[in-house]
C-alpha positions as CSV (number, residue, x, y, z in Angstrom):
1,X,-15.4,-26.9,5.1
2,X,-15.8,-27.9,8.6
3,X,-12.7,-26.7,9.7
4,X,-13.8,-23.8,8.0
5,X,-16.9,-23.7,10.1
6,X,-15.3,-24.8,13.6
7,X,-12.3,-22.2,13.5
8,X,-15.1,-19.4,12.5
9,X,-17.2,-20.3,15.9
10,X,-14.0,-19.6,17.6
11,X,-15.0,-16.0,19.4
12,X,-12.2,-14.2,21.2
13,X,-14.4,-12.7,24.0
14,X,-11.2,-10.5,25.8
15,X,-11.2,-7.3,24.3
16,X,-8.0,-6.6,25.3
17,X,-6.8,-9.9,23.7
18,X,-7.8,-8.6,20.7
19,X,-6.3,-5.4,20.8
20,X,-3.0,-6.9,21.9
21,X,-3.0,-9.0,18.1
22,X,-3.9,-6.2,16.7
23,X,-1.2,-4.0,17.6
24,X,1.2,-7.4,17.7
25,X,0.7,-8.0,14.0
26,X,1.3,-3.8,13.0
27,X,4.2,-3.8,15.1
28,X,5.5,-7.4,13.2
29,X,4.6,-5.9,9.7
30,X,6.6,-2.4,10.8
31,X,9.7,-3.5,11.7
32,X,9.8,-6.1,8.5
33,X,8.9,-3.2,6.2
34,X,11.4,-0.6,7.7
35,X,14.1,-1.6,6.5
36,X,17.1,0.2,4.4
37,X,17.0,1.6,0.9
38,X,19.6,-0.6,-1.0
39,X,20.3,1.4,-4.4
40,X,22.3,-1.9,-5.4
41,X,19.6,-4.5,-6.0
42,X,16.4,-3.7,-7.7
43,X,15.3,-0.2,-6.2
44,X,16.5,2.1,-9.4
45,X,13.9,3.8,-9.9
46,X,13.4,5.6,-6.7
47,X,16.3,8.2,-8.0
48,X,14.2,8.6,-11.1
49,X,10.7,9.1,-9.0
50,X,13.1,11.9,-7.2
51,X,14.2,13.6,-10.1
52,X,10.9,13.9,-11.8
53,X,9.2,14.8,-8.7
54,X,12.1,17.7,-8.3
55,X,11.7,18.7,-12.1
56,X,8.3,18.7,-11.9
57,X,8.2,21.3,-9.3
58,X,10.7,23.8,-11.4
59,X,8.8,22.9,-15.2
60,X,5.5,21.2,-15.2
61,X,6.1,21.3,-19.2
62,X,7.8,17.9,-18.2
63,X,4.7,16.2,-18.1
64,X,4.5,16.3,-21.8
65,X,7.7,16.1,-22.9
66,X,10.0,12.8,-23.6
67,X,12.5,14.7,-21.3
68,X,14.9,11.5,-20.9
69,X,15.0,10.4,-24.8
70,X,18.1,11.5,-26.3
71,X,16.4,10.7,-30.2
72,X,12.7,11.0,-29.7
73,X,12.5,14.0,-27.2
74,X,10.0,15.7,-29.4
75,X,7.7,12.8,-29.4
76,X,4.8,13.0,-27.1
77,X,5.1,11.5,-23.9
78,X,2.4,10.9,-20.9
79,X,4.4,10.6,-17.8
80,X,2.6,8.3,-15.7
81,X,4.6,8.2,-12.4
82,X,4.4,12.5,-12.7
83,X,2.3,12.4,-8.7
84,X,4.2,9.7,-7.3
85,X,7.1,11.9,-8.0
86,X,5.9,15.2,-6.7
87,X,4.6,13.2,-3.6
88,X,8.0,11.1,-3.1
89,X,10.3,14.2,-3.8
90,X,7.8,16.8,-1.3
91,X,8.5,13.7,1.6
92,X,12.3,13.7,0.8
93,X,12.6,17.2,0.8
94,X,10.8,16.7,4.6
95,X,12.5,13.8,5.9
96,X,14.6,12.7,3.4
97,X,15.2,8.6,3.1
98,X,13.9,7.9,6.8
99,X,10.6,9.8,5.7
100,X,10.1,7.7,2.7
101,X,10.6,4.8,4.3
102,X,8.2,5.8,7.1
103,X,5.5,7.0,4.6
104,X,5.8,3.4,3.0
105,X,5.3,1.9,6.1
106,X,2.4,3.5,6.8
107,X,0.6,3.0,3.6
108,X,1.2,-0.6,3.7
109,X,0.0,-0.7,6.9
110,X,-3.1,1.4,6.2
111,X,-3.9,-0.9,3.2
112,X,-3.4,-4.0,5.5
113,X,-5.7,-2.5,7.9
114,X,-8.2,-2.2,5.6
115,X,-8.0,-5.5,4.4
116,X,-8.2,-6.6,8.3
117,X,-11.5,-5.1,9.1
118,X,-12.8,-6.4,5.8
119,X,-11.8,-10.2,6.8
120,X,-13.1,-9.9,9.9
121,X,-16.2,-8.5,9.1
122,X,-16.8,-11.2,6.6
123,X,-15.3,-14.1,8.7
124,X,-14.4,-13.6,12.4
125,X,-11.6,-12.0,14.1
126,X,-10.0,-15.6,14.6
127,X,-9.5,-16.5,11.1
128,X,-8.4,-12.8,10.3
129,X,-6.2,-13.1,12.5
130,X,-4.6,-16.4,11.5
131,X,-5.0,-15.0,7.6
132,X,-2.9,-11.8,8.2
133,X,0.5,-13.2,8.1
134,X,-0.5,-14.3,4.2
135,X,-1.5,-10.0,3.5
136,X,1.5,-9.2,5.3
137,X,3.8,-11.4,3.3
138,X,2.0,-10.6,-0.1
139,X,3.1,-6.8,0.8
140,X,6.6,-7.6,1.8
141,X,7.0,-9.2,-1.5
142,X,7.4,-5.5,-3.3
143,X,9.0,-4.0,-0.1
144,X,10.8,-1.1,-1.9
145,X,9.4,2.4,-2.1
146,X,7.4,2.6,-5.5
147,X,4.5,3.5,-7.1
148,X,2.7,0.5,-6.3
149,X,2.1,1.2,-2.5
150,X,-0.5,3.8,-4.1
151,X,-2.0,0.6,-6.0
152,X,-2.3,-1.5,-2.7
153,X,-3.6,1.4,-0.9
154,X,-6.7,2.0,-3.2
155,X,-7.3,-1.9,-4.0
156,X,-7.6,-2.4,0.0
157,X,-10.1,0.6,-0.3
158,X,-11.9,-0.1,-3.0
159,X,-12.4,-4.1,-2.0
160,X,-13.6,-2.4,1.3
161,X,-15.8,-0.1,-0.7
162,X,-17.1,-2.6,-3.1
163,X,-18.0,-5.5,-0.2
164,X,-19.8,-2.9,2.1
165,X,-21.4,-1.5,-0.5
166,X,-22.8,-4.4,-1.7
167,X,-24.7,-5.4,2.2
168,X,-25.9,-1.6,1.9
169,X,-27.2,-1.0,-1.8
170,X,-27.7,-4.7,-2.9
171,X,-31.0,-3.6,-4.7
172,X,-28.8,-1.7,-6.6
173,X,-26.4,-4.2,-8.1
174,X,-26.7,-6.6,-10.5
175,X,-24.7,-8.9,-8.9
């Protein structure tokens, strides 16, 4: 705890010092996250994500239909994934691969930016600083283009939400 106390009394008075870790730990997150789509170890899905967002487009009937069940295709079937398709195959269509990986980038990014401002808010810009390498590896664990960069997008914005909200409307809460 007093560790905790004495690296939180630690104030970086250079603006410009600031800025420079700032843009030192985006630029380290960005070119660990751009890397290559390797089809070979676990990114299969990202062809399916394709092919709905592309059938999708041509028959929106697809979003009730067990389209890829050769026995059950008349059972009903709620497509889950159905927007990250239409949003991964509309990028692809742009920019194909390299627009992808660009828009995954960003949304990680966005999400760790998020959780930046929260932790320094809370804490000081020190120990958010010294904490991001921990958010930036917890992101690089699922590194591959799938639904859940949508997930750590709106849990970064709904923890930033939710903490905020709770210094503005605490008469409000019951907690």
């Amino acid at each position: 705890m007093k560790i905790l106390n004495a690296l939180n009394k630690i104030n970086l008075k250079s603006k410009y010092l600031k800025i420079f870790i700032i843009i030192f730990i985006c630029s380290l997150y960005l070119v660990l996250s751009l890397n290559k789509i390797s089809f070979i170890d676990d990114n299969h899905d990202l062809g399916r994500h394709l092919a709905n967002g592309k059938l999708l487009f041509n028959n929106p009937q697809l979003l009730k239909t067990n389209f890829y069940s050769n026995y059950f295709s008349e059972h009903s079937f709620v497509n889950h994934h159905w927007l990250t398709g239409t949003i991964f195959y509309s990028i692809f269509k742009i920019s194909n691969y390299s627009g992808l990986i660009i828009f995954k980038g960003l949304l990680y990014l966005a999400s760790f930016l998020l959780l930046f401002q929260l932790s320094r808010k809370k804490t000081s810009f020190f120990i958010a600083s010294i904490m991001s390498p921990a958010i930036l590896l917890a992101f690089l664990f699922r590194n591959d283009i799938r639904p859940e960069i949508f997930s750590c997008l709106f849990i970064s914005i709904f923890l930033y939400i939710l903490f905020f909200a709770k210094e503005k409307y605490k008469k409000y809460l019951w907690f």
